[in-house]
C-alpha positions as CSV (number, residue, x, y, z in Angstrom):
1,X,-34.1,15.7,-11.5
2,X,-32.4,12.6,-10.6
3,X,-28.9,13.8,-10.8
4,X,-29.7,15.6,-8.5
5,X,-29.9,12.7,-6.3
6,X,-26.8,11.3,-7.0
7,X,-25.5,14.9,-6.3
8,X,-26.4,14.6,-2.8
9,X,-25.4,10.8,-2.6
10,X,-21.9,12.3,-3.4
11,X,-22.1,15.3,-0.9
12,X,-22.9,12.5,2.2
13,X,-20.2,10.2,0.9
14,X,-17.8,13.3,1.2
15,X,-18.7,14.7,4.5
16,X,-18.9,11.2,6.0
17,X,-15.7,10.1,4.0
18,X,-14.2,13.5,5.9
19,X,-15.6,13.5,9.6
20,X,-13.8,9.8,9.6
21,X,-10.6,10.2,7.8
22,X,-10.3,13.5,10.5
23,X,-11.3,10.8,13.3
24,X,-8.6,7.7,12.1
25,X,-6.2,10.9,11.5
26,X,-6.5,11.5,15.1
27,X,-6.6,8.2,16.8
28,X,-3.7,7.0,14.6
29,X,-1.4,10.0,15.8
30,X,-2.5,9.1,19.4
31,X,-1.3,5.6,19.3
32,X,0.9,5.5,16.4
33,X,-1.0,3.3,13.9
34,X,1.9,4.1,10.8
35,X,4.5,2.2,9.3
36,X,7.5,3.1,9.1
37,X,9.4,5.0,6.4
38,X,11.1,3.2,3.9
39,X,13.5,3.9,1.5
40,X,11.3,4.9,-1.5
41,X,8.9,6.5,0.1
42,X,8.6,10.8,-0.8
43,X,7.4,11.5,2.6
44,X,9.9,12.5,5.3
45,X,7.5,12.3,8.6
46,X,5.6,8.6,9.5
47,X,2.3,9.1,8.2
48,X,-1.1,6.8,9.1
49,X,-2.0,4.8,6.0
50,X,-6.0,4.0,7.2
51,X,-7.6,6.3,5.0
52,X,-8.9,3.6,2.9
53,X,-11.3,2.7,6.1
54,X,-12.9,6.1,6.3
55,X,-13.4,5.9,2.5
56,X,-14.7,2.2,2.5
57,X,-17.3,3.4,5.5
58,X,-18.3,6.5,3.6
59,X,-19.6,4.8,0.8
60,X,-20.9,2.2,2.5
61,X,-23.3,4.0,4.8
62,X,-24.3,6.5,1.3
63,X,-25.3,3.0,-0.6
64,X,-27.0,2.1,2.6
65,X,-29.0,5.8,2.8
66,X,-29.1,5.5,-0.7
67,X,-31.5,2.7,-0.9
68,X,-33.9,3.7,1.2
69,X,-34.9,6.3,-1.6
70,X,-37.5,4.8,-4.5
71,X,-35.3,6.9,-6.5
72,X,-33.2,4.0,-6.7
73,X,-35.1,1.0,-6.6
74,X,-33.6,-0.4,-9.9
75,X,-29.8,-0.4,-8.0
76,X,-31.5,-2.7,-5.7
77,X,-34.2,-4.1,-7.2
78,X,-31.7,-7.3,-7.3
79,X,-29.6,-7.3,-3.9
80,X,-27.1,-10.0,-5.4
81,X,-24.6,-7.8,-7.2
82,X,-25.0,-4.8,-4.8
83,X,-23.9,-7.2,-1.7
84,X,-21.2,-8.6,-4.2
85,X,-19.8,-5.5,-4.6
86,X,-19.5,-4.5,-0.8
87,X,-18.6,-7.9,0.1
88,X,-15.3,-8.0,-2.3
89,X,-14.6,-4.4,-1.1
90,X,-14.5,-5.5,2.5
91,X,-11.9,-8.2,1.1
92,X,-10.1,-6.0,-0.5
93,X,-10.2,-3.5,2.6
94,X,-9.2,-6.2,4.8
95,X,-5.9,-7.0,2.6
96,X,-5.6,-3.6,2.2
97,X,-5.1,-3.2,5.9
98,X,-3.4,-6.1,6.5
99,X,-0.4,-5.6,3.8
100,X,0.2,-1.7,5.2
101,X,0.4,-3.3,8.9
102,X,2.3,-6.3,8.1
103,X,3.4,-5.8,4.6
104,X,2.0,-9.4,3.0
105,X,3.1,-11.0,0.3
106,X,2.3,-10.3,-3.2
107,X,1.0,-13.6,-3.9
108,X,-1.1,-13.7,-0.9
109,X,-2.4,-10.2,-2.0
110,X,-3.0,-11.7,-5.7
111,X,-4.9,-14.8,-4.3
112,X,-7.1,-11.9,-2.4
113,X,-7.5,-9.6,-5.2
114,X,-8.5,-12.3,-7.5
115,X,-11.6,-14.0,-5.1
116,X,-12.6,-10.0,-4.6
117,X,-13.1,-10.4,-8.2
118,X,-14.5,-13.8,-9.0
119,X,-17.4,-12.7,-6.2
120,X,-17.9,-10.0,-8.2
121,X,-17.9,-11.9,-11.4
122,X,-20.3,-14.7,-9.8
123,X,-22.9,-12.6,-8.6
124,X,-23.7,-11.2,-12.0
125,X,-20.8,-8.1,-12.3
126,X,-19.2,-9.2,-15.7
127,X,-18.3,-8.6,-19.1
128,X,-20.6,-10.0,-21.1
129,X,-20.0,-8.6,-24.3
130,X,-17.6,-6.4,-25.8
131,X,-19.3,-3.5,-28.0
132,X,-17.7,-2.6,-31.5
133,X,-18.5,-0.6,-34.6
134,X,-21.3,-1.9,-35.9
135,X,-22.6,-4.5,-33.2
136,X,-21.2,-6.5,-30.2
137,X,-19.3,-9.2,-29.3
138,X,-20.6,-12.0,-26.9
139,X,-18.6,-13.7,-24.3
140,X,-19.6,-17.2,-23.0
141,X,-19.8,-17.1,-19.6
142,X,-16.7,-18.5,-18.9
143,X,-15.0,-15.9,-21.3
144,X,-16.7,-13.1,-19.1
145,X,-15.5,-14.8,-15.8
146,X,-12.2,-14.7,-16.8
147,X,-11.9,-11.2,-18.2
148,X,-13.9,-9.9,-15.7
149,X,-11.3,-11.0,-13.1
150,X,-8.4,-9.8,-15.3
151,X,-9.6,-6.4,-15.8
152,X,-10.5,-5.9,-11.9
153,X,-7.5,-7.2,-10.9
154,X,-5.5,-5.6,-13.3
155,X,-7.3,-1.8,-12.4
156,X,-6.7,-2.4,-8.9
157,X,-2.4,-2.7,-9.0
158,X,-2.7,-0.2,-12.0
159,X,-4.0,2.3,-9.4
160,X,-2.0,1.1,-6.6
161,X,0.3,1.4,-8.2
162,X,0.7,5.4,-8.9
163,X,-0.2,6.0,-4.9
164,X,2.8,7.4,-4.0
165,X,2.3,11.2,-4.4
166,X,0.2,13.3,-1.7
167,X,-3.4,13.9,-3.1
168,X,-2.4,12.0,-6.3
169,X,-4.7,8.7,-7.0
170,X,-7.4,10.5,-4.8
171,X,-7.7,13.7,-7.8
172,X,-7.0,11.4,-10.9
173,X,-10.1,9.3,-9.6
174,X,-11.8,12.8,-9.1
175,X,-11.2,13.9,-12.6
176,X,-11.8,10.1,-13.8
177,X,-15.2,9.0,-12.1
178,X,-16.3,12.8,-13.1
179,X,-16.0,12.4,-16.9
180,X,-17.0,8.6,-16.3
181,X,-20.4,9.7,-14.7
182,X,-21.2,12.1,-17.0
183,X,-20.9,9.3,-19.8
184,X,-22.8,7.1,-17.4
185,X,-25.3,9.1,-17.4
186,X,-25.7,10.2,-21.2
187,X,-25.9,6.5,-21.8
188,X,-28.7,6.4,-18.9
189,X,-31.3,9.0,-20.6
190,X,-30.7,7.8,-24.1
191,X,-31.2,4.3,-23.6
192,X,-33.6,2.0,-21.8
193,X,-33.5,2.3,-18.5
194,X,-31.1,-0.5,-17.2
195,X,-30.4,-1.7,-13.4
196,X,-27.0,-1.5,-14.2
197,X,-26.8,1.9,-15.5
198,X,-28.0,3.4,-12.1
199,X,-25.8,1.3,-10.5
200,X,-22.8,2.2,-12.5
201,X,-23.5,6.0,-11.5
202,X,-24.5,5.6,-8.0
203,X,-21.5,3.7,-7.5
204,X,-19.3,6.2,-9.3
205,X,-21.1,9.1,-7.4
206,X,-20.0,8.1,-4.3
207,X,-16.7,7.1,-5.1
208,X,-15.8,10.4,-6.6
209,X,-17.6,11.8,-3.1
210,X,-15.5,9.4,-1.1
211,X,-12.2,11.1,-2.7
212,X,-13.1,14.7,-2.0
213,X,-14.0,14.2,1.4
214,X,-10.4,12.2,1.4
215,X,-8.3,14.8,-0.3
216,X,-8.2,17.8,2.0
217,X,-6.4,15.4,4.5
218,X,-4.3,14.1,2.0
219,X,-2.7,16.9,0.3
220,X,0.7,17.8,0.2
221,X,2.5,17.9,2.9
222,X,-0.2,14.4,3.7
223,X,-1.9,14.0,6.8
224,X,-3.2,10.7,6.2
225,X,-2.8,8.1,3.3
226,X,-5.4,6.0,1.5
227,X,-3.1,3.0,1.7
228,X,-3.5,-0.2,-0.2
229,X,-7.4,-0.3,1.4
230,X,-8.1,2.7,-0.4
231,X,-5.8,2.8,-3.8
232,X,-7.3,-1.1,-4.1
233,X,-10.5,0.3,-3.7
234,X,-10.7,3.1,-5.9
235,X,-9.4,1.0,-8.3
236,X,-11.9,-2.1,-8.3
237,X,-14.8,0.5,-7.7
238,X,-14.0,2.0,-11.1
239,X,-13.5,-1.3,-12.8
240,X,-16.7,-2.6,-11.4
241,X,-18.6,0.8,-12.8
242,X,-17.0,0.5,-16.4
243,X,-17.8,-3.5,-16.7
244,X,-21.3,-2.6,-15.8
245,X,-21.5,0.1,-18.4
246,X,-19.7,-1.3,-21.1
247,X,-20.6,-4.8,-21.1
248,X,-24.6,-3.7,-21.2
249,X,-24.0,-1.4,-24.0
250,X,-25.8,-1.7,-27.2
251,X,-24.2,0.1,-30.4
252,X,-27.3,-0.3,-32.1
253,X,-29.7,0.8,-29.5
254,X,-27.7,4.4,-28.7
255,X,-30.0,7.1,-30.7
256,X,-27.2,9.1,-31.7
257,X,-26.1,9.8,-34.9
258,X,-22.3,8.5,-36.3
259,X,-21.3,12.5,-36.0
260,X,-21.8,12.6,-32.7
261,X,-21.3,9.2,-30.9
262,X,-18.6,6.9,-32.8
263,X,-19.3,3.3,-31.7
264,X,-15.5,3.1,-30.5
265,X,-15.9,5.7,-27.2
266,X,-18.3,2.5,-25.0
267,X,-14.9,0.5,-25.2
268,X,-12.3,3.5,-25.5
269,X,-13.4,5.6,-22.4
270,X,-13.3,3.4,-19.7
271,X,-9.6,2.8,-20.9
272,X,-9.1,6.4,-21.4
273,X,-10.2,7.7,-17.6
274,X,-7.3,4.8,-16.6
275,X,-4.8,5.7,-19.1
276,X,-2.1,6.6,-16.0
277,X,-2.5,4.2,-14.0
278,X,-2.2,1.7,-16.8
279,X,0.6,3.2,-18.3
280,X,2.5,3.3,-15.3
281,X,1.4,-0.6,-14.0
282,X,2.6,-1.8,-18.2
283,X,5.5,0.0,-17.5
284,X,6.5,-1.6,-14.0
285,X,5.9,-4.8,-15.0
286,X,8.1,-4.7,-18.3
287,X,10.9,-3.0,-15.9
288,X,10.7,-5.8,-13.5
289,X,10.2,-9.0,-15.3
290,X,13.0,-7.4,-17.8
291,X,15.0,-7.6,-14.2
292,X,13.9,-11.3,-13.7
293,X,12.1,-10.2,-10.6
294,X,8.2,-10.3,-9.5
295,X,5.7,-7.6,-11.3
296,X,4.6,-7.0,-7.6
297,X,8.4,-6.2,-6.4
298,X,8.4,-3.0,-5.1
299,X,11.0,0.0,-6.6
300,X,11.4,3.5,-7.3
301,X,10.8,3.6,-11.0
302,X,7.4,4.7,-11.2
303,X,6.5,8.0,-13.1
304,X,5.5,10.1,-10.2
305,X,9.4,8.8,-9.0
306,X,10.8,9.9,-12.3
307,X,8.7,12.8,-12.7
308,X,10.3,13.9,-9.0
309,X,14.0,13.1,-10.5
310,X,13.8,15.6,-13.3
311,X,13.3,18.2,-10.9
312,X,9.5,18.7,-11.0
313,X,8.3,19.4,-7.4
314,X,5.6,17.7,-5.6
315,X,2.9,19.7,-6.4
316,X,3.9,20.1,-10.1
317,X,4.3,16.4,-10.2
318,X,1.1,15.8,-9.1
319,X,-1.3,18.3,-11.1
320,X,0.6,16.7,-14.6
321,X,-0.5,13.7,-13.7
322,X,-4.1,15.7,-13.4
323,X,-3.9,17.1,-16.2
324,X,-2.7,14.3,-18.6
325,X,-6.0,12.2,-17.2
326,X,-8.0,15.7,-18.2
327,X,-7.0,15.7,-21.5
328,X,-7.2,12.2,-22.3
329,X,-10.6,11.2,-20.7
330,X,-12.2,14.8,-21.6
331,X,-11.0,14.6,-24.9
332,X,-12.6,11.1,-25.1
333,X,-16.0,12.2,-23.7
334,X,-15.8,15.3,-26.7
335,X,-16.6,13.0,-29.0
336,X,-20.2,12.8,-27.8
337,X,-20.4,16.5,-28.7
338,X,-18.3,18.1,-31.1
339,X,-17.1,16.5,-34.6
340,X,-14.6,14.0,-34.7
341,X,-12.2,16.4,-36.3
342,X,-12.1,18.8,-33.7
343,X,-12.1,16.6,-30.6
344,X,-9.2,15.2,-32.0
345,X,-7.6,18.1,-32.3
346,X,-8.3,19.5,-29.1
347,X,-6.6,16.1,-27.6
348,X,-3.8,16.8,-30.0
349,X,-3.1,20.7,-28.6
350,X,-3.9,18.8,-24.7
351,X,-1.2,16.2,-25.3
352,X,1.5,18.8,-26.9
353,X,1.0,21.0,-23.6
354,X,1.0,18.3,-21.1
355,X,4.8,17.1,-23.0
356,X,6.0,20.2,-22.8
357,X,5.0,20.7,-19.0
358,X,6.4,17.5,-18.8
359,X,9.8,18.1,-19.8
360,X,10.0,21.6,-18.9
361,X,12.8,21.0,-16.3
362,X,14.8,19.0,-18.7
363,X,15.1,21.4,-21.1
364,X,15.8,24.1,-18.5
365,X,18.3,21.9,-16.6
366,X,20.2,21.8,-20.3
367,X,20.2,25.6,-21.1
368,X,21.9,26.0,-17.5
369,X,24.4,23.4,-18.1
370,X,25.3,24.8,-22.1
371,X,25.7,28.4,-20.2
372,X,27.5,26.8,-17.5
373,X,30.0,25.0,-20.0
374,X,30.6,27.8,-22.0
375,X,31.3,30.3,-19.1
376,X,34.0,28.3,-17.3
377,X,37.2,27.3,-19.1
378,X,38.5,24.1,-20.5
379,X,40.5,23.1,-17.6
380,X,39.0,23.9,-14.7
381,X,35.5,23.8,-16.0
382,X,34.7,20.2,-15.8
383,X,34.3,19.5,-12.2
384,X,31.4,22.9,-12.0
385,X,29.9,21.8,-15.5
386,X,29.5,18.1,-13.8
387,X,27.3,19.6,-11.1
388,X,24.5,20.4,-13.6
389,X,24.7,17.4,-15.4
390,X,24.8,14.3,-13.7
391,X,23.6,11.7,-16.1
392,X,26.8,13.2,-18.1
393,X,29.5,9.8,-17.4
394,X,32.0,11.2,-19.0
395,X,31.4,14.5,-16.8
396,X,31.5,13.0,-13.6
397,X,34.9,11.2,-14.0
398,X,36.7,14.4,-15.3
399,X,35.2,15.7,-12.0
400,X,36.7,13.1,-10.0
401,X,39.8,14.6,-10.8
402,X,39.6,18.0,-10.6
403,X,40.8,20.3,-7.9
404,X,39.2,22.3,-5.0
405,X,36.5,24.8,-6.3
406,X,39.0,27.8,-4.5
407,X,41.5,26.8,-6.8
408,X,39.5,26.9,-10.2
409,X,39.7,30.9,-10.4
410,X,37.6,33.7,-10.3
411,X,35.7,33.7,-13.6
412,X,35.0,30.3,-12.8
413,X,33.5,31.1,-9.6
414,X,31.6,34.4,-11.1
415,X,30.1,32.4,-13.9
416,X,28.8,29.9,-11.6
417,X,27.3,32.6,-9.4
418,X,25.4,34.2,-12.0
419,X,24.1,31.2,-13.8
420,X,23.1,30.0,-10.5
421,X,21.3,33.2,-9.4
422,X,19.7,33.6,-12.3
423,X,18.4,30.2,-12.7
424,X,17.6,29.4,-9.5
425,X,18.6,25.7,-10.0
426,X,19.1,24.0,-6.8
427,X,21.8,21.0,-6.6
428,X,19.2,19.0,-4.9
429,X,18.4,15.5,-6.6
430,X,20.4,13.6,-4.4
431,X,18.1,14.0,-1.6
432,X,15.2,13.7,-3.6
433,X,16.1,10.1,-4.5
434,X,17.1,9.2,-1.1
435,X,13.0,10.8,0.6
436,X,11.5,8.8,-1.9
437,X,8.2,7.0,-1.7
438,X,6.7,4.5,-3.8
């Protein structure tokens, strides 16, 4: 019966999380609290960025209601890393805030992310051993300070740093934090019973609650943004909720058999419900410091950007990115149930679909330019062929060239028409790249 309680926990967060995101929506409209628009942004229209403080409030006052319920005693049975958590998330919040008002720094943002994380990492939220097949391995407890500040602060700019799609860090934590609890808890009724544990879900309850009461505001076309308050947020919530689970867990102690559980998933999931963000944060930094600039320097070059500039549309943008954290942190959890065999396979057939998705418009985008080539002659050809393929070089400096399109012919013109008609291909990525968002 106590998930049930952690049910409702998530059900205040979200209509609290809601009623105030409505309430900053309004108030920020009224006396235009939003930034404006820069050049990478995807959104068109100014747009508040303060959702992070309705989410930050939310789960503050559910941890509040929360422990007044002997449900939960163990959560705060020891106060210290409870008012270490909300005390680094008001830091972050404040920075947060700050940076989306007056744009900060990255170093000064750095220096705040990592004392967020060394209170956390003082007060008793840390790695303190790493588990692996067939035991664990200890940290000292200067090895544990350190790479407990690493991961958080790494987590946090790995999911900042894919906030720039309407509705899109808000559902991946959805989807994340969902799969997350459920291990959470699995690893709560088959163990002892561990402070930790129930804070790991309780914390991961109301996060996931937070985002859902967020999201209706949020989705495309966006009402209201989570900013850096809220993408920091999310991000140290969910590193704080895996270091508590996985540094307590005990390979030896778990009372499944090797079928079922392999020793790998208390070290591979929490990597696996952050495999996105991640991906994209590794991929920014090699980008940039390839550049000879920061790893915080702003572009657009992240995969919701490129995703965008192959001619996927917002909202297709956005559920890929959904349903590559499905099939990677589901497929993950599958291991606890099904053979090893089959969960790998059913990651396998997840990760072949999501590519395919994925590349969809590229694939398309060719088949219109082959039929387009092969329809217009040699001569006057180039310059309509060039249209449909822009990363062609070659293409676009025959096109520079060429003559007036009312001078190419007619079965130029007609072959055009009916590719175009039939494909319903748009010549449209210019002005996706220049209503770009980070």
């Amino acid at each position: 019966m106590r998930l049930i309680f952690y049910l409702l926990a998530g059900v205040l967060s979200a209509g609290i999380t809601f009623g105030l995101s409505v309430v900053i929506w309004k108030l920020s409209m009224r006396y235009r609290l939003y930034p404006k628009i820069r050049a990478r942004d995807v959104h068109t229209r100014p747009t508040p960025r303060l959702g992070g403080v309705a989410m930050f409030i939310g789960i503050a006052i559910t941890v509040a209601v929360a422990s007044q319920f002997s449900q939960f005693h163990l959560v705060f049975a020891r106060p210290g890393p409870v008012l270490a958590i909300f005390g680094a998330a008001l830091i972050i919040v404040l920075i947060g805030v700050a940076d989306d008002i007056w744009d900060l720094d990255w170093m000064t943002k750095l220096v705040g992310q990592i004392i967020a994380a060394g209170l956390l990492a003082w007060q008793g939220v840390q790695l303190t051993s790493i588990p692996i097949v067939g035991g664990m391995i200890v940290l000292s407890s200067y090895a544990g300070l350190l790479t407990t500040v690493l991961i958080i602060v790494l987590v946090m700019n790995a999911v900042n740093f894919i906030d720039g799609l309407d509705g899109l860090v808000a559902g991946v934590a959805i989807i994340a934090n969902v799969v997350f609890m459920i291990y959470s808890w699995i690893l709560a009724t088959s163990m002892a019973q561990a402070e930790y544990f129930n804070l790991a879900s309780l914390l991961t309850a109301v996060l996931v609650g937070a985002c859902v009461g967020f999201l209706p505001l949020n989705w495309h076309p966006a009402r209201l943004f989570m900013g850096d308050a809220g993408a920091l947020l999310v991000g140290m919530l969910m590193a704080t909720s895996a270091i508590s689970v996985t540094g307590q867990v005990d390979i030896a102690s778990l009372q499944y058999t090797k079928q079922l559980a392999p020793a790998f998933i208390p070290i591979l999931l929490p990597l696996a419900i952050l495999v996105v963000p991640l991906l994209d944060f590794g991929l920014a930094v090699l980008r940039r410091l390839r550049a000879g600039k920061s790893p915080f320097t702003a572009d657009r070059k992240h995969l919701h950007h490129r995703l965008l500039d192959m001619g996927h549309s917002h909202f297709h943008a956005v559920l890929i990115f959904y349903a590559w954290t499905a099939v990677v942190s589901v497929g993950c959890l599958l291991f606890l149930f099904i053979q090893a065999a089959w969960a790998v396979t059913v990651i396998a057939v997840g990760l072949i679909v999501c590519t395919w998705f994925t590349i969809a418009p590229l694939t398309k985008r060719k088949a219109v330019e082959a039929a387009v080539q092969l329809s217009t002659s040699r001569d006057a050809g180039s310059a309509v062929a060039s249209r449909f393929d822009r990363l062609d070089e070659a293409s676009d400096v025959a096109s520079a060239g060429a003559q007036d399109s009312a001078e190419m012919g007619a079965a130029t013109d007609a072959a055009l028409d009916a590719v175009t008609a039939a494909e319903a291909v748009p010549d449209d990525r210019p002005q996706k790249k220049a209503s770009g968002r980070a």
